[in-house]
C-alpha positions in Angstrom: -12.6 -3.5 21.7 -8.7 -2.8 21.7 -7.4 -0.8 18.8 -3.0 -0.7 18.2 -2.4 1.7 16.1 1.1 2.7 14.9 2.0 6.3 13.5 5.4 7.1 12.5 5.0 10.6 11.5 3.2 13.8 12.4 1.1 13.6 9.1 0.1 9.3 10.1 -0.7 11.2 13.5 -3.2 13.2 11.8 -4.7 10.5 10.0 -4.4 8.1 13.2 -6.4 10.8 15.5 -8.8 11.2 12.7 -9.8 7.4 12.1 -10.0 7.0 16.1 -12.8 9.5 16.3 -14.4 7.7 13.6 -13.7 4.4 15.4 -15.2 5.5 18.3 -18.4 6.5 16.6 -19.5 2.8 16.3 -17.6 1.6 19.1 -18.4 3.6 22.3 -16.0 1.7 24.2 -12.8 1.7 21.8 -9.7 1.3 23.8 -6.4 2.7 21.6 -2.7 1.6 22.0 0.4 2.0 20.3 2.2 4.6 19.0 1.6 8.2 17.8 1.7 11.9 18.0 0.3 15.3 20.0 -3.3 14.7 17.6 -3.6 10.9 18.9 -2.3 11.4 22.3 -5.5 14.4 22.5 -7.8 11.4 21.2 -7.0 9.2 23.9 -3.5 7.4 23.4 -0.5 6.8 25.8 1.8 6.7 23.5 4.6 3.9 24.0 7.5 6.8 22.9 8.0 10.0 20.8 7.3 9.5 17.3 10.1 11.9 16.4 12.6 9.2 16.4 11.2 7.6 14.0 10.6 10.8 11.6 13.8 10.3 9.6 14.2 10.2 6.0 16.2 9.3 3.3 19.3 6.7 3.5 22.0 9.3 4.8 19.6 10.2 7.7 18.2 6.7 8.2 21.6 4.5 9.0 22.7 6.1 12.1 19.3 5.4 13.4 18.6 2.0 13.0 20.1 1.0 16.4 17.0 3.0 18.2 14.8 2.0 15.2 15.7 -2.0 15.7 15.1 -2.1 19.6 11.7 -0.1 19.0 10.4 -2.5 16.8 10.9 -5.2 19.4 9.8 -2.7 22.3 6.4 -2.4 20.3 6.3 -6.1 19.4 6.2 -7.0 23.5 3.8 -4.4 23.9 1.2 -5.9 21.5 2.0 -9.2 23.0 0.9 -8.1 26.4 -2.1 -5.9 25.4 -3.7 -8.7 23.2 -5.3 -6.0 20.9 -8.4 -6.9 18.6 -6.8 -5.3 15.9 -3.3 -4.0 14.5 -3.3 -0.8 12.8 -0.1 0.5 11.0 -0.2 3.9 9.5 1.9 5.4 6.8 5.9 4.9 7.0 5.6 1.1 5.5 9.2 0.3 6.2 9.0 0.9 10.2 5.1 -1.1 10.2 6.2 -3.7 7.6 8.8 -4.7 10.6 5.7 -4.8 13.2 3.9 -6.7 10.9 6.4 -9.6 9.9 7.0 -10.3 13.4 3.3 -10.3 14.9 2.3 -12.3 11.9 5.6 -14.6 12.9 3.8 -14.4 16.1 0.7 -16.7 15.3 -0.9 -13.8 17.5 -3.8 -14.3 15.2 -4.9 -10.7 15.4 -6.2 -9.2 12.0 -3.6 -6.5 10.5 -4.1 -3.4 8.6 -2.3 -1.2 7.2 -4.1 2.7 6.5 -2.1 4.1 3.3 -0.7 2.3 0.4 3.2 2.2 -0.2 3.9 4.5 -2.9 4.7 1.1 -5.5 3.4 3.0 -8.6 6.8 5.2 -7.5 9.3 2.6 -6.6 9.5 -0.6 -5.1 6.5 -2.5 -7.6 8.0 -5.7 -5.9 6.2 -5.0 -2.5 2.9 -5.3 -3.9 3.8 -9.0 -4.3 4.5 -9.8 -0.8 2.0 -7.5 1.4 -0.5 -10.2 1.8 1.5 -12.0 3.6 1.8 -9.6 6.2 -1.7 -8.2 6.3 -5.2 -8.8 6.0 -6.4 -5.3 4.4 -4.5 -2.0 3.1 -6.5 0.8 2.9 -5.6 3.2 -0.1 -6.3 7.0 -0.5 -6.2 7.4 -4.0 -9.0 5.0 -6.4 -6.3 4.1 -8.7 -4.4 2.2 -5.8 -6.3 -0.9 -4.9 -5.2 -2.1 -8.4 -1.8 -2.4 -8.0 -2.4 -4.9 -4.9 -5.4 -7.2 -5.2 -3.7 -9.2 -8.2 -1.3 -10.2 -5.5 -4.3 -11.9 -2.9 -4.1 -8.5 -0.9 -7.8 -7.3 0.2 -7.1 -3.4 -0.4 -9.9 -0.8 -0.1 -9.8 2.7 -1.4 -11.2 4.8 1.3 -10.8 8.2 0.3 -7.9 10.9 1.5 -8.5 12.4 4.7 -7.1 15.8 4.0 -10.7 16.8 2.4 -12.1 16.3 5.9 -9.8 18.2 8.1 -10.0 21.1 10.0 -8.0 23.3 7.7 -10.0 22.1 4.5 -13.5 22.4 6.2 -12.7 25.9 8.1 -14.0 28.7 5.5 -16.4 30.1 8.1 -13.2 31.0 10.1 -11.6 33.3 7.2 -10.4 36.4 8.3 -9.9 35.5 11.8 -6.3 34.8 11.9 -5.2 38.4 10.3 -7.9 40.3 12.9 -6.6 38.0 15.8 -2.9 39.5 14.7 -3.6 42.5 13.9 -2.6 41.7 10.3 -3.8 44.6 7.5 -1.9 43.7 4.2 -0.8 40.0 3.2 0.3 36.8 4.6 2.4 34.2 3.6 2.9 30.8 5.2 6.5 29.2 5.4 6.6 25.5 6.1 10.0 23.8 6.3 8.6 20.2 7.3 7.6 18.4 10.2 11.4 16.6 10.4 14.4 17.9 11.7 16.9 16.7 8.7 14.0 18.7 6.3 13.6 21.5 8.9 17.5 21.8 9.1 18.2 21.5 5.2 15.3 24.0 3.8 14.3 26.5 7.2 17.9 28.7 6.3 17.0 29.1 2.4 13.1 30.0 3.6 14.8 32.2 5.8 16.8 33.9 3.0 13.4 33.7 1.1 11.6 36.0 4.0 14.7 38.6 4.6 14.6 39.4 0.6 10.6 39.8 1.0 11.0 41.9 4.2 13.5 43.9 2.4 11.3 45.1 -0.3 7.9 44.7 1.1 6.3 46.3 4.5 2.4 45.0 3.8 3.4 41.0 4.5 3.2 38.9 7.5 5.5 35.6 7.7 4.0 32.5 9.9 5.5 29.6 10.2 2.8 26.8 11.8 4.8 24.0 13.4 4.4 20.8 15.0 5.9 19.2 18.0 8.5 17.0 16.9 10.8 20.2 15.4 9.2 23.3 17.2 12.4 24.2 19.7 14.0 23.4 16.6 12.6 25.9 14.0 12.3 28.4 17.2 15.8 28.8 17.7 16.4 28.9 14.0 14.2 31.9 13.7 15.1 33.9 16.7 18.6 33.5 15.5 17.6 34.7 12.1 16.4 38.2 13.7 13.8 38.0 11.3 9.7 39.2 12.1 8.0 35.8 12.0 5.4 34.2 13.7 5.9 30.6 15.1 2.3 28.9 16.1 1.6 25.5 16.8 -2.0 23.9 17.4 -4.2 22.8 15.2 -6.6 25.6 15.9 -4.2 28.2 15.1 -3.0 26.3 11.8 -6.6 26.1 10.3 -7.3 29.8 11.2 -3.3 30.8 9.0 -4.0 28.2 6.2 -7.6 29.5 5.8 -6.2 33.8 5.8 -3.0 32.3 4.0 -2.3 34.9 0.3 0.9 32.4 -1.1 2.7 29.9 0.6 6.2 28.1 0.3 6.2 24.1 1.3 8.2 21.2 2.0 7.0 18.2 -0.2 4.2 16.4 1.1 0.8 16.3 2.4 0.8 19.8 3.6 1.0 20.8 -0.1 -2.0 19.0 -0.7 -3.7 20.6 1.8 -2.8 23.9 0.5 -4.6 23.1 -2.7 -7.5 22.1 -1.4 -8.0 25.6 0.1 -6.6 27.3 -2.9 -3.2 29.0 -1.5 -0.9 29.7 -4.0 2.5 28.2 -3.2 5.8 26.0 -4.5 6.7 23.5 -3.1 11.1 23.0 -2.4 13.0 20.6 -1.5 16.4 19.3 -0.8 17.9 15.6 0.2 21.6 14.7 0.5 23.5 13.6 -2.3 23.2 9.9 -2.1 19.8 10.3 -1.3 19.6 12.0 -4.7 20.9 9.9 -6.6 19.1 6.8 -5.1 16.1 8.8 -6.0 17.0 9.4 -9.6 18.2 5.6 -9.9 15.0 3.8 -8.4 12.0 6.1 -8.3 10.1 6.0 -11.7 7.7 9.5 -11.2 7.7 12.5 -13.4 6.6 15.3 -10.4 6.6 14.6 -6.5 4.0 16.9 -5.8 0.6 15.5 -5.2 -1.3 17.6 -7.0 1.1 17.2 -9.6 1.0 13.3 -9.8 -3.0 13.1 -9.5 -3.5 15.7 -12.6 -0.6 14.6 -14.8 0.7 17.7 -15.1 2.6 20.6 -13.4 0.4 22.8 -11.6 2.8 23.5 -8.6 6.5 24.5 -9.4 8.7 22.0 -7.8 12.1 23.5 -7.1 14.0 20.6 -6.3 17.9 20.0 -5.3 19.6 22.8 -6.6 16.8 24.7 -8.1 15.5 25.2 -4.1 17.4 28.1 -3.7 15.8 31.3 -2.4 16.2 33.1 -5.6 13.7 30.8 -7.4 11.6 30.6 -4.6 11.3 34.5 -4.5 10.1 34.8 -8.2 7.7 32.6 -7.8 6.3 33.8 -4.6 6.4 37.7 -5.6 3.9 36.1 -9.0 1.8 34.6 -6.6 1.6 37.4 -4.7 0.4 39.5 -8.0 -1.2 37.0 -9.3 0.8 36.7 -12.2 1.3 33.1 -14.3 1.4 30.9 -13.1 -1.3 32.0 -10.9 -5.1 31.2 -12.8 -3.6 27.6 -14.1 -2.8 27.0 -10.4 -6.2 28.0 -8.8 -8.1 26.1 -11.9 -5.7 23.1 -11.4 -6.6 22.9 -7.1 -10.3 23.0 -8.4 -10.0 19.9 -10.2 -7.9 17.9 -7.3 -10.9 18.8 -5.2 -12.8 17.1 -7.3 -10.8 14.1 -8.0 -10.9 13.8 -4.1 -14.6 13.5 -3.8 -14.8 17.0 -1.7 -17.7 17.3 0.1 -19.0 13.8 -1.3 -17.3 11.5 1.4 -15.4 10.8 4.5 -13.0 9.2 4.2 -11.7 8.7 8.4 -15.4 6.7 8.3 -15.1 4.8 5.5 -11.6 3.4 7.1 -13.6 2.5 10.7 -16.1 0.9 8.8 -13.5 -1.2 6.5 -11.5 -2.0 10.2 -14.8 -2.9 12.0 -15.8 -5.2 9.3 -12.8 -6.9 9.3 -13.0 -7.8 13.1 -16.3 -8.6 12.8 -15.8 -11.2 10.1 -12.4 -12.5 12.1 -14.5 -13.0 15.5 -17.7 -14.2 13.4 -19.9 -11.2 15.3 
Protein backbone atom coordinates (compact mmCIF):
# COMPACT_ATOMS: atom_id res chain seq x y z
CA UNK A 1 0.00 0.00 0.00
CA UNK A 2 0.93 3.79 -0.23
CA UNK A 3 1.81 5.46 2.97
CA UNK A 4 2.03 9.90 3.04
CA UNK A 5 3.57 10.76 5.75
CA UNK A 6 4.30 14.30 6.85
CA UNK A 7 7.18 15.31 9.28
CA UNK A 8 7.83 18.82 10.07
CA UNK A 9 10.75 18.46 12.35
CA UNK A 10 13.84 16.52 12.97
CA UNK A 11 12.38 14.91 16.13
CA UNK A 12 8.67 13.85 13.77
CA UNK A 13 11.55 12.61 11.42
CA UNK A 14 12.59 10.27 14.01
CA UNK A 15 9.35 9.15 14.86
CA UNK A 16 8.34 9.00 11.03
CA UNK A 17 11.50 6.66 10.17
CA UNK A 18 10.71 4.63 13.17
CA UNK A 19 6.83 3.86 12.47
CA UNK A 20 7.89 3.13 8.63
CA UNK A 21 10.15 0.27 9.72
CA UNK A 22 7.41 -0.94 11.73
CA UNK A 23 4.96 -0.40 8.74
CA UNK A 24 6.97 -2.36 6.70
CA UNK A 25 7.01 -5.25 9.01
CA UNK A 26 3.39 -6.26 8.12
CA UNK A 27 3.41 -4.78 4.80
CA UNK A 28 6.37 -6.00 2.74
CA UNK A 29 5.50 -3.83 -0.03
CA UNK A 30 4.79 -0.39 1.82
CA UNK A 31 5.42 2.43 -0.60
CA UNK A 32 6.17 6.01 1.51
CA UNK A 33 5.57 9.63 0.34
CA UNK A 34 5.58 12.94 1.64
CA UNK A 35 7.61 14.79 3.64
CA UNK A 36 10.43 14.33 6.11
CA UNK A 37 14.03 14.30 7.29
CA UNK A 38 17.77 12.52 6.80
CA UNK A 39 16.10 9.37 9.21
CA UNK A 40 13.02 8.98 6.72
CA UNK A 41 14.80 9.76 3.59
CA UNK A 42 17.47 6.49 4.87
CA UNK A 43 14.03 4.47 5.27
CA UNK A 44 12.98 4.92 1.91
CA UNK A 45 11.38 8.45 1.25
CA UNK A 46 11.94 11.15 -1.49
CA UNK A 47 11.15 13.77 0.20
CA UNK A 48 8.88 16.54 -1.55
CA UNK A 49 11.44 19.48 0.19
CA UNK A 50 13.70 20.16 3.22
CA UNK A 51 11.90 20.02 6.32
CA UNK A 52 14.07 22.85 7.68
CA UNK A 53 11.67 25.36 6.35
CA UNK A 54 9.27 24.32 8.25
CA UNK A 55 11.29 24.05 11.67
CA UNK A 56 10.33 27.50 12.91
CA UNK A 57 9.00 28.36 16.15
CA UNK A 58 7.36 30.76 18.05
CA UNK A 59 5.27 33.86 16.54
CA UNK A 60 8.33 36.33 15.96
CA UNK A 61 10.00 33.49 13.92
CA UNK A 62 6.83 32.11 12.36
CA UNK A 63 5.33 35.38 10.42
CA UNK A 64 8.01 36.08 7.97
CA UNK A 65 7.56 32.54 6.90
CA UNK A 66 4.18 31.95 6.18
CA UNK A 67 4.57 32.99 2.49
CA UNK A 68 6.86 29.58 1.93
CA UNK A 69 4.69 27.83 4.61
CA UNK A 70 1.25 28.76 2.53
CA UNK A 71 2.52 27.67 -0.97
CA UNK A 72 3.93 24.36 0.72
CA UNK A 73 0.84 23.42 1.97
CA UNK A 74 -0.70 23.63 -1.46
CA UNK A 75 2.53 22.01 -3.11
CA UNK A 76 1.84 18.93 -0.68
CA UNK A 77 -1.93 19.01 -1.16
CA UNK A 78 -1.32 18.40 -5.30
CA UNK A 79 1.17 15.92 -4.45
CA UNK A 80 -1.32 13.74 -2.45
CA UNK A 81 -3.84 14.37 -5.15
CA UNK A 82 -1.59 12.73 -7.70
CA UNK A 83 -0.19 9.92 -5.61
CA UNK A 84 -3.66 8.72 -4.44
CA UNK A 85 -2.11 7.30 -1.15
CA UNK A 86 -3.99 4.68 1.07
CA UNK A 87 -3.33 6.59 3.92
CA UNK A 88 -2.38 10.14 5.27
CA UNK A 89 0.00 10.37 8.05
CA UNK A 90 0.74 13.73 9.80
CA UNK A 91 3.32 13.80 12.40
CA UNK A 92 3.93 16.17 15.22
CA UNK A 93 3.87 20.16 14.31
CA UNK A 94 -0.29 20.19 14.35
CA UNK A 95 -0.43 23.66 12.94
CA UNK A 96 1.50 22.86 9.52
CA UNK A 97 -0.64 19.01 9.26
CA UNK A 98 -3.91 20.60 10.54
CA UNK A 99 -3.55 22.71 7.16
CA UNK A 100 -2.95 19.33 5.06
CA UNK A 101 -5.73 17.92 6.71
CA UNK A 102 -8.53 20.59 6.23
CA UNK A 103 -7.89 20.67 2.70
CA UNK A 104 -7.69 16.80 1.81
CA UNK A 105 -10.63 16.29 3.95
CA UNK A 106 -12.25 19.43 1.77
CA UNK A 107 -11.01 17.28 -0.87
CA UNK A 108 -13.61 14.29 -0.60
CA UNK A 109 -10.30 12.34 -1.43
CA UNK A 110 -11.81 9.79 0.94
CA UNK A 111 -8.42 8.66 2.21
CA UNK A 112 -8.32 7.83 6.04
CA UNK A 113 -6.20 10.51 8.03
CA UNK A 114 -4.04 10.20 11.05
CA UNK A 115 -2.30 12.11 12.89
CA UNK A 116 0.89 10.35 15.19
CA UNK A 117 1.20 12.75 18.40
CA UNK A 118 -1.47 14.62 20.29
CA UNK A 119 -1.44 18.52 20.33
CA UNK A 120 -0.21 19.57 23.61
CA UNK A 121 -4.31 20.80 24.61
CA UNK A 122 -3.69 19.91 28.29
CA UNK A 123 -1.06 23.09 27.71
CA UNK A 124 -2.94 25.50 25.61
CA UNK A 125 -5.39 25.56 23.06
CA UNK A 126 -8.28 22.94 24.99
CA UNK A 127 -10.47 24.23 22.06
CA UNK A 128 -8.76 21.98 19.42
CA UNK A 129 -9.80 18.94 20.97
CA UNK A 130 -13.33 19.98 19.94
CA UNK A 131 -12.70 20.20 16.28
CA UNK A 132 -10.01 17.41 15.45
CA UNK A 133 -12.56 14.86 14.33
CA UNK A 134 -13.38 16.69 11.78
CA UNK A 135 -10.27 16.50 10.28
CA UNK A 136 -9.13 13.01 11.05
CA UNK A 137 -10.02 9.62 11.58
CA UNK A 138 -7.50 8.59 14.47
CA UNK A 139 -4.72 10.53 16.65
CA UNK A 140 -2.31 8.59 18.12
CA UNK A 141 -1.17 9.78 21.66
CA UNK A 142 2.24 9.12 23.55
CA UNK A 143 1.35 9.71 26.85
CA UNK A 144 -1.92 7.31 28.54
CA UNK A 145 -3.37 10.30 29.98
CA UNK A 146 -4.02 11.85 26.43
CA UNK A 147 -6.71 9.88 24.71
CA UNK A 148 -9.04 11.48 27.35
CA UNK A 149 -8.88 14.85 26.46
CA UNK A 150 -10.15 13.79 22.71
CA UNK A 151 -12.64 11.00 22.52
CA UNK A 152 -15.48 13.13 24.38
CA UNK A 153 -15.21 15.07 21.18
CA UNK A 154 -16.13 11.86 18.55
CA UNK A 155 -12.20 11.67 17.88
CA UNK A 156 -10.97 7.85 17.78
CA UNK A 157 -7.46 8.51 19.76
CA UNK A 158 -5.21 5.64 20.72
CA UNK A 159 -2.35 5.81 23.16
CA UNK A 160 0.42 4.07 21.66
CA UNK A 161 3.27 4.47 23.79
CA UNK A 162 6.42 7.15 23.31
CA UNK A 163 9.00 6.02 20.94
CA UNK A 164 11.94 7.44 22.72
CA UNK A 165 12.11 4.07 24.96
CA UNK A 166 12.80 2.23 21.71
CA UNK A 167 15.42 4.17 20.13
CA UNK A 168 18.82 3.58 19.40
CA UNK A 169 20.23 5.89 22.15
CA UNK A 170 17.79 4.40 24.84
CA UNK A 171 18.44 0.68 23.81
CA UNK A 172 22.47 1.06 23.25
CA UNK A 173 24.00 0.15 26.84
CA UNK A 174 26.09 -2.60 25.25
CA UNK A 175 27.88 0.22 23.37
CA UNK A 176 29.04 2.20 26.68
CA UNK A 177 32.44 3.13 26.68
CA UNK A 178 32.90 3.11 23.06
CA UNK A 179 32.57 6.75 22.24
CA UNK A 180 35.42 7.99 24.94
CA UNK A 181 37.89 4.89 23.50
CA UNK A 182 36.91 5.75 19.87
CA UNK A 183 38.12 9.55 20.97
CA UNK A 184 40.64 8.89 22.87
CA UNK A 185 38.66 10.45 25.78
CA UNK A 186 40.30 9.60 29.58
CA UNK A 187 38.40 11.92 32.10
CA UNK A 188 34.66 13.28 31.46
CA UNK A 189 32.23 14.19 28.90
CA UNK A 190 29.61 16.50 28.62
CA UNK A 191 27.05 16.88 25.77
CA UNK A 192 25.96 20.45 24.58
CA UNK A 193 22.76 20.49 22.61
CA UNK A 194 21.43 23.84 21.34
CA UNK A 195 18.36 22.41 19.26
CA UNK A 196 17.72 21.03 16.09
CA UNK A 197 16.30 24.83 14.82
CA UNK A 198 18.24 27.59 13.73
CA UNK A 199 16.27 30.55 15.73
CA UNK A 200 17.04 27.94 19.05
CA UNK A 201 20.49 27.11 17.74
CA UNK A 202 21.15 31.00 17.11
CA UNK A 203 19.49 32.24 20.52
CA UNK A 204 21.14 29.44 23.13
CA UNK A 205 24.58 27.96 21.03
CA UNK A 206 26.63 31.63 22.23
CA UNK A 207 25.47 31.22 26.05
CA UNK A 208 26.52 27.19 25.79
CA UNK A 209 29.48 28.48 24.29
CA UNK A 210 30.15 30.84 27.30
CA UNK A 211 29.08 27.71 29.42
CA UNK A 212 32.12 25.56 27.74
CA UNK A 213 34.96 28.44 27.77
CA UNK A 214 34.26 28.92 31.81
CA UNK A 215 34.47 24.84 32.03
CA UNK A 216 37.57 24.78 29.84
CA UNK A 217 39.03 27.43 31.96
CA UNK A 218 38.95 25.66 35.12
CA UNK A 219 38.88 22.05 34.09
CA UNK A 220 41.45 19.93 31.71
CA UNK A 221 39.76 16.20 32.45
CA UNK A 222 36.36 17.26 30.20
CA UNK A 223 35.47 16.61 26.68
CA UNK A 224 32.64 19.00 24.92
CA UNK A 225 30.45 17.29 22.03
CA UNK A 226 27.93 18.71 20.43
CA UNK A 227 25.68 15.88 18.26
CA UNK A 228 23.82 17.77 15.57
CA UNK A 229 21.41 17.22 12.96
CA UNK A 230 21.13 18.32 9.39
CA UNK A 231 18.82 21.04 9.33
CA UNK A 232 21.43 23.51 11.54
CA UNK A 233 24.89 21.55 11.23
CA UNK A 234 26.83 24.39 8.89
CA UNK A 235 25.05 26.42 11.27
CA UNK A 236 26.39 25.36 14.71
CA UNK A 237 29.80 24.48 12.72
CA UNK A 238 30.60 27.94 11.95
CA UNK A 239 29.41 29.04 15.32
CA UNK A 240 31.96 26.81 17.05
CA UNK A 241 34.93 27.21 14.86
CA UNK A 242 34.38 30.93 15.42
CA UNK A 243 34.30 30.33 19.06
CA UNK A 244 37.97 28.81 19.00
CA UNK A 245 36.72 26.58 21.46
CA UNK A 246 37.84 22.47 21.68
CA UNK A 247 34.51 20.85 20.79
CA UNK A 248 33.45 18.10 18.89
CA UNK A 249 30.63 18.42 16.24
CA UNK A 250 29.16 14.76 15.14
CA UNK A 251 26.21 14.08 13.38
CA UNK A 252 24.67 10.47 12.63
CA UNK A 253 22.73 8.56 14.60
CA UNK A 254 25.41 6.09 15.26
CA UNK A 255 27.73 8.53 16.62
CA UNK A 256 24.83 10.18 18.76
CA UNK A 257 23.79 6.84 20.59
CA UNK A 258 27.55 5.89 21.13
CA UNK A 259 27.97 10.23 23.06
CA UNK A 260 24.56 9.94 24.78
CA UNK A 261 25.30 6.42 26.05
CA UNK A 262 29.41 7.72 27.48
CA UNK A 263 27.62 11.12 28.25
CA UNK A 264 28.78 12.28 32.46
CA UNK A 265 26.17 15.73 32.48
CA UNK A 266 24.58 17.31 29.76
CA UNK A 267 23.00 20.88 28.96
CA UNK A 268 19.65 20.78 26.59
CA UNK A 269 17.41 22.78 24.62
CA UNK A 270 13.69 21.92 25.67
CA UNK A 271 12.30 19.09 24.14
CA UNK A 272 12.48 15.51 23.33
CA UNK A 273 16.13 15.21 23.55
CA UNK A 274 15.77 15.97 27.28
CA UNK A 275 13.64 13.09 27.57
CA UNK A 276 15.90 11.05 26.04
CA UNK A 277 18.51 12.06 28.33
CA UNK A 278 16.56 10.76 31.20
CA UNK A 279 15.87 7.68 30.04
CA UNK A 280 19.61 6.94 29.91
CA UNK A 281 20.23 8.63 33.22
CA UNK A 282 22.55 11.80 32.06
CA UNK A 283 22.45 14.38 34.34
CA UNK A 284 21.64 17.74 32.69
CA UNK A 285 19.31 21.18 32.70
CA UNK A 286 17.57 21.98 30.36
CA UNK A 287 17.68 26.20 28.93
CA UNK A 288 15.88 27.97 26.99
CA UNK A 289 15.21 31.33 25.55
CA UNK A 290 12.18 32.75 23.06
CA UNK A 291 11.78 36.36 21.95
CA UNK A 292 9.84 38.68 23.94
CA UNK A 293 6.42 38.42 22.42
CA UNK A 294 6.84 34.93 22.24
CA UNK A 295 7.20 35.23 26.00
CA UNK A 296 4.71 36.82 26.80
CA UNK A 297 2.22 34.88 24.52
CA UNK A 298 3.54 31.96 26.46
CA UNK A 299 2.86 33.36 29.92
CA UNK A 300 -0.72 34.73 28.62
CA UNK A 301 -2.04 31.31 27.00
CA UNK A 302 -0.07 28.30 28.15
CA UNK A 303 -1.61 26.89 31.46
CA UNK A 304 1.71 24.35 32.59
CA UNK A 305 3.74 24.61 35.71
CA UNK A 306 7.35 23.05 34.12
CA UNK A 307 8.06 22.52 30.23
CA UNK A 308 10.30 19.83 30.74
CA UNK A 309 8.94 16.43 30.08
CA UNK A 310 10.13 14.73 32.72
CA UNK A 311 8.92 17.44 34.74
CA UNK A 312 5.27 17.50 33.54
CA UNK A 313 4.91 13.51 33.64
CA UNK A 314 6.12 13.38 37.52
CA UNK A 315 4.53 16.56 38.75
CA UNK A 316 7.45 17.86 40.02
CA UNK A 317 10.87 19.45 39.30
CA UNK A 318 13.45 16.93 38.71
CA UNK A 319 15.29 18.91 35.92
CA UNK A 320 16.24 22.56 36.53
CA UNK A 321 14.62 24.60 33.89
CA UNK A 322 16.49 27.89 33.35
CA UNK A 323 14.21 29.72 31.32
CA UNK A 324 14.38 33.41 29.71
CA UNK A 325 16.62 35.21 31.75
CA UNK A 326 17.63 32.61 34.16
CA UNK A 327 19.40 30.77 30.77
CA UNK A 328 22.42 32.48 31.29
CA UNK A 329 25.75 30.70 31.44
CA UNK A 330 26.30 31.45 35.01
CA UNK A 331 23.35 29.36 36.17
CA UNK A 332 24.00 26.90 33.76
CA UNK A 333 27.65 26.44 35.06
CA UNK A 334 26.49 25.82 38.76
CA UNK A 335 24.39 23.35 37.83
CA UNK A 336 26.53 21.51 35.55
CA UNK A 337 29.89 21.70 37.93
CA UNK A 338 26.98 19.73 40.80
CA UNK A 339 26.30 17.34 38.21
CA UNK A 340 29.52 16.77 37.54
CA UNK A 341 30.22 16.08 41.49
CA UNK A 342 27.36 14.73 41.99
CA UNK A 343 26.13 17.08 44.30
CA UNK A 344 22.08 17.95 44.91
CA UNK A 345 20.45 17.98 42.95
CA UNK A 346 22.12 14.98 41.64
CA UNK A 347 20.36 11.45 43.60
CA UNK A 348 16.68 13.18 43.27
CA UNK A 349 17.46 13.49 39.54
CA UNK A 350 18.77 9.88 38.80
CA UNK A 351 15.73 8.45 41.26
CA UNK A 352 13.28 10.85 39.38
CA UNK A 353 14.58 9.34 35.47
CA UNK A 354 13.97 5.86 37.13
CA UNK A 355 10.43 6.53 37.65
CA UNK A 356 9.81 8.25 34.01
CA UNK A 357 11.15 4.91 32.70
CA UNK A 358 8.68 3.34 34.26
CA UNK A 359 5.80 5.52 33.53
CA UNK A 360 6.96 4.87 29.86
CA UNK A 361 6.52 1.20 29.91
CA UNK A 362 10.45 0.58 29.28
CA UNK A 363 11.23 -2.50 28.15
CA UNK A 364 7.32 -3.55 28.29
CA UNK A 365 6.30 -2.20 24.74
CA UNK A 366 6.87 -0.67 21.36
CA UNK A 367 5.44 1.79 20.77
CA UNK A 368 6.58 2.40 16.55
CA UNK A 369 4.47 -1.20 16.44
CA UNK A 370 1.74 -0.41 18.24
CA UNK A 371 1.23 2.86 15.83
CA UNK A 372 1.53 0.42 12.39
CA UNK A 373 -0.81 -1.78 13.91
CA UNK A 374 -3.39 1.11 14.95
CA UNK A 375 -2.69 2.64 10.96
CA UNK A 376 -3.12 -0.83 9.42
CA UNK A 377 -6.29 -1.45 11.19
CA UNK A 378 -7.70 1.59 10.18
CA UNK A 379 -7.19 0.86 6.35
CA UNK A 380 -8.23 -2.33 6.76
CA UNK A 381 -11.63 -1.36 8.24
CA UNK A 382 -11.83 1.74 5.53
CA UNK A 383 -11.26 -0.80 2.39
CA UNK A 384 -13.35 -3.69 4.27
CA UNK A 385 -10.04 -6.15 3.90
Amino acid sequence: MKYYLIAGEPSGDSLGARLMQAIRKQDFGAQFFGIGGDSMQEQGLTSQFNISELAVMGLAEVVPSIPKILRRIKETVEHIQQVKPDVIITIDSWSFSARIHKKIRASRLGIPQVHYVAPQVWAWKKKRARTMYKYIDLLLTLFPNEPRYFTPYHLDAEFVGHPVIESVIVNGEQDKGKFKQKYGIKGKLMLVLPGSRHNEVERLLPDFLEVVKLMHSKYDDIDYVIPTVSTVAEHVKRLVIESGLPIRVIEGEDERRLAFQDADVAIAASGTVALELAIVKVPHIIAYKVPKLTEWLAKRFLHIQFVNLSNILLGREIVPELLQQDCNPSNILQYVERFLNQQPPYNRQMEGFEQVRQLLGMGEQNPSDNAAEAILKLIRHEKNI
